[in-house]
C-alpha positions in Angstrom: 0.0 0.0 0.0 1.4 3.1 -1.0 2.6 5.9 1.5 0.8 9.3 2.1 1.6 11.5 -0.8 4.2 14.4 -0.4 2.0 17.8 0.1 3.7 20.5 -2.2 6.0 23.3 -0.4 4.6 27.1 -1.5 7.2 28.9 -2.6 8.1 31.6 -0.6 8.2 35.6 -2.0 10.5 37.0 0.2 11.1 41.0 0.9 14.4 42.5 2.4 15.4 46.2 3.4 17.8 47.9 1.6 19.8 49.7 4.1 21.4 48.1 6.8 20.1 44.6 5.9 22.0 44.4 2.4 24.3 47.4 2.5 26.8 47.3 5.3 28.0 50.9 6.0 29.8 50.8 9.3 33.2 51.2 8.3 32.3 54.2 5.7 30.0 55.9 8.8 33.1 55.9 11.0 35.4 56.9 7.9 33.2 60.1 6.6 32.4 61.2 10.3 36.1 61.4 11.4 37.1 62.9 7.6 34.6 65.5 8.8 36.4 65.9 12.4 32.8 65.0 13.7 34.9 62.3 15.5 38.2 61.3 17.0 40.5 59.4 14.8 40.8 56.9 17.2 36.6 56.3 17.2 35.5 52.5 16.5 31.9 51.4 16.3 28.9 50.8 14.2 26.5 52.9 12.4 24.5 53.2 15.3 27.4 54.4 17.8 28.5 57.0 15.5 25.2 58.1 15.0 24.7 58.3 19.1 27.9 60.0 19.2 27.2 62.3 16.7 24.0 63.4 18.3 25.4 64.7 21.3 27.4 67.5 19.7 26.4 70.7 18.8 24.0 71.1 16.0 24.5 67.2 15.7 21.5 66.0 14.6 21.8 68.6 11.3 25.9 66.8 11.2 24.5 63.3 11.4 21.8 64.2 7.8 24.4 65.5 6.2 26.9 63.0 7.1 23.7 60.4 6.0 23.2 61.8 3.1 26.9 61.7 2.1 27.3 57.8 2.9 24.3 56.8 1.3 24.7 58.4 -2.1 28.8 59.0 -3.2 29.8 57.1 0.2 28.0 53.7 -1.3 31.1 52.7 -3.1 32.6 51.7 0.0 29.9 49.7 1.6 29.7 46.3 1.2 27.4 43.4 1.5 26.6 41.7 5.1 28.4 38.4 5.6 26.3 35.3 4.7 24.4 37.1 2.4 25.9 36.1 -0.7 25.1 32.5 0.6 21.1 33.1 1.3 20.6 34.7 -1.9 22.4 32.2 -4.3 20.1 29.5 -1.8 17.1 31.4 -3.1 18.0 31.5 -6.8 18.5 27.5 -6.6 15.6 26.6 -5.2 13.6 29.1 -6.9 12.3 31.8 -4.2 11.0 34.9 -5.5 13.7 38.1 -3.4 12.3 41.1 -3.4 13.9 44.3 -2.3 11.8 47.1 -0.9 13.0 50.2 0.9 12.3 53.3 2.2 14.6 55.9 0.1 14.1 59.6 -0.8 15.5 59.9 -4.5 17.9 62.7 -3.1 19.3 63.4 0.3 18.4 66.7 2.0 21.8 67.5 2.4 23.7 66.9 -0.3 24.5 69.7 -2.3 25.0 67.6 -5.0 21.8 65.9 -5.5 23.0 62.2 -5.7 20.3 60.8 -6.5 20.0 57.8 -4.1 18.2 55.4 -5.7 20.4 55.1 -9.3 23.4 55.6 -6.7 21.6 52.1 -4.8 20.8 50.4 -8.3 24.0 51.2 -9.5 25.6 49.5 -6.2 23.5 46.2 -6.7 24.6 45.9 -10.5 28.5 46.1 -9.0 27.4 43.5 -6.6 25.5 41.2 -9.2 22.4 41.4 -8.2 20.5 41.2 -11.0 22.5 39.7 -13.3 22.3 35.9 -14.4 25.9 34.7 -13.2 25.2 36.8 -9.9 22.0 36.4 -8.1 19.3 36.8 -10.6 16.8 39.2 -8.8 14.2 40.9 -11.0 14.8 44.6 -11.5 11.2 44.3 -11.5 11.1 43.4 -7.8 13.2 46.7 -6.4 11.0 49.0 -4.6 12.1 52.3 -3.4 9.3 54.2 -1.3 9.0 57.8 -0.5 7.7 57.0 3.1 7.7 53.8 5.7 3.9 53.9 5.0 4.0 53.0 0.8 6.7 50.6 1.9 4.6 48.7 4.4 1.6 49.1 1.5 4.3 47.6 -1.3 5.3 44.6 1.0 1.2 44.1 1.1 0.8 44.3 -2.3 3.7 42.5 -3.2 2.4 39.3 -1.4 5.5 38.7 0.8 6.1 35.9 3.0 8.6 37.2 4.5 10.1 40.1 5.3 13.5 41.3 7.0 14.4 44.3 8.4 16.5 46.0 10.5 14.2 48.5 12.0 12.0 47.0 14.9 9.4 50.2 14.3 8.7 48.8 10.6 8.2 45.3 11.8 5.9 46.7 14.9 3.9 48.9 12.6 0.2 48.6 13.0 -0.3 48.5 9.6 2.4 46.0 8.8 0.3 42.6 7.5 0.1 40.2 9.7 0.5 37.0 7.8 4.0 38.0 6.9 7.0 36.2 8.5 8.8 39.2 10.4 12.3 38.7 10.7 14.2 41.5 12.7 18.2 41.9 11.0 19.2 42.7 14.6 22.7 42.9 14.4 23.3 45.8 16.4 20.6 45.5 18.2 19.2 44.5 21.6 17.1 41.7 20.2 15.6 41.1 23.6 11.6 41.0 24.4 10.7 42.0 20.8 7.2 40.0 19.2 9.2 38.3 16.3 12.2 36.8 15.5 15.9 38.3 15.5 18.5 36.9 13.6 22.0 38.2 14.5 23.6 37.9 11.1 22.5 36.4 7.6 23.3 32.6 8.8 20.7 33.1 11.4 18.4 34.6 8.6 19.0 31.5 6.0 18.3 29.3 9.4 14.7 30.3 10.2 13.7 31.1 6.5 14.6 27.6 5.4 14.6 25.4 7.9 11.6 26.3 9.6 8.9 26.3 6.8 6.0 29.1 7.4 
C-alpha cells in the first residue's frame, strides 16, 4: 500500500530592506564622520554608535543628515554586502524563491549639495554587486522598490504578497499596519534583540536558518 503523498511546499516571495540589511556601511560611517572631524580618529563602532555620538554635539542632529546623506549616495562605493548574504541569496535562486527588495529611500538626500540621486546611486551598487545579473543572483529589477515614506513601503510589501520580510528597524516590523500574515524577521545585528514579538536573527546565517529550515 502506498505511503501518504508528499503535500507540495509554496514557494516563498521573500522581501528584504535595503539599508542596513544588504548594505553594510559601518566602516564608511566611521570613515566620513572622522574625515569631517565629527569624530576622534581613534573612534571605533557601528552605524548606530556613530550616530549616538554624533547626536550629542552641537548642531549634531543637522551633522548626522548630512553626514547620512553623504554615505548613502557617493559614500555607497565603500559599503559592502553583510556576511552570509551572498550564501542566502544564491540558496534562493537555486531553489527558486522569489527576493524582493523594498525600501524606504528619498530619490535625493536633503543635504547633499550635490543631489545624488540615491536610488540610481543604490541600483548602481547592486549591478556592482551582481544582483540582477544571471551569473550573480538573478533578482528581477522588477522586484526593487524604493518608497518615499515607511507607509508606501509597508503598503508595497502588502501588495507585493510577501512571505517574509527582513528588516532592520523593529518600528517597521511593529507597525500597525504592517500585514500580519508575513513572517517578520528583525536583521538585529546591532541591536538588543531582547523582548521583541518576532524573531531576531544576528547575522544572515541566522536569517537563511529560520527562513529555510523552519517552513511558514
Amino acid at each position: 500500500m502506498a505511503g501518504p503523498t508528499a503535500q507540495p511546499v509554496a514557494f516563498r516571495r521573500i522581501g528584504i530592506d535595503f539599508d542596513n540589511t544588504i548594505v553594510r556601511y559601518d566602516e564608511v560611517f566611521v570613515a566620513a564622520a572622522v574625515e569631517r572631524r565629527l569624530l576622534p580618529e581613534r573612534f571605533k563602532g557601528t552605524k548606530r554608535a556613530v550616530r549616538d555620538a554624533i547626536r550629542r554635539l552641537p548642531n549634531g542632529e543637522l551633522a548626522w543628515q548630512s553626514l547620512q546623506g553623504h554615505v548613502y549616495s557617493r559614500g555607497i562605493d565603500g559599503a559592502t554586502m553583510f556576511d552570509g548574504l551572498e550564501a542566502f541569496l544564491m540558496r534562493c535562486r537555486r531553489e527558486g524563491e522569489t527576493v524582493l527588495i523594498i525600501s524606504h529611500k528619498t530619490e535625493y538626500a536633503r543635504f547633499d549639495a550635490r543631489h545624488v540621486n540615491l536610488r540610481q546611486a543604490a541600483l548602481d551598487w547592486m549591478r556592482r554587486h551582481r544582483f540582477f545579473s544571471q551569473d550573480g543572483y538573478a533578482v528581477s529589477l522588477d522586484n526593487v522598490f524604493f518608497e518615499a515614506s515607511r507607509s508606501n513601503k509597508i503598503k508595497r510589501i502588502a501588495d507585493t504578497e510577501c512571505t517574509h520580510y527582513i528588516d532592520d528597524l523593529e518600528e517597521v516590523l511593529e507597525d500597525p499596519d504592517f500585514p500580519p500574515k508575513v513572517e517578520r524577521i528583525l536583521f538585529a545585528a546591532a541591536l538588543e534583540r531582547e523582548g521583541v514579538p518576532f524573531r531576531a536573527a544576528f547575522d544572515w546565517h541566522e536569517v537563511t536558518q529560520m527562513v529555510f529550515d523552519a517552513r511558514t
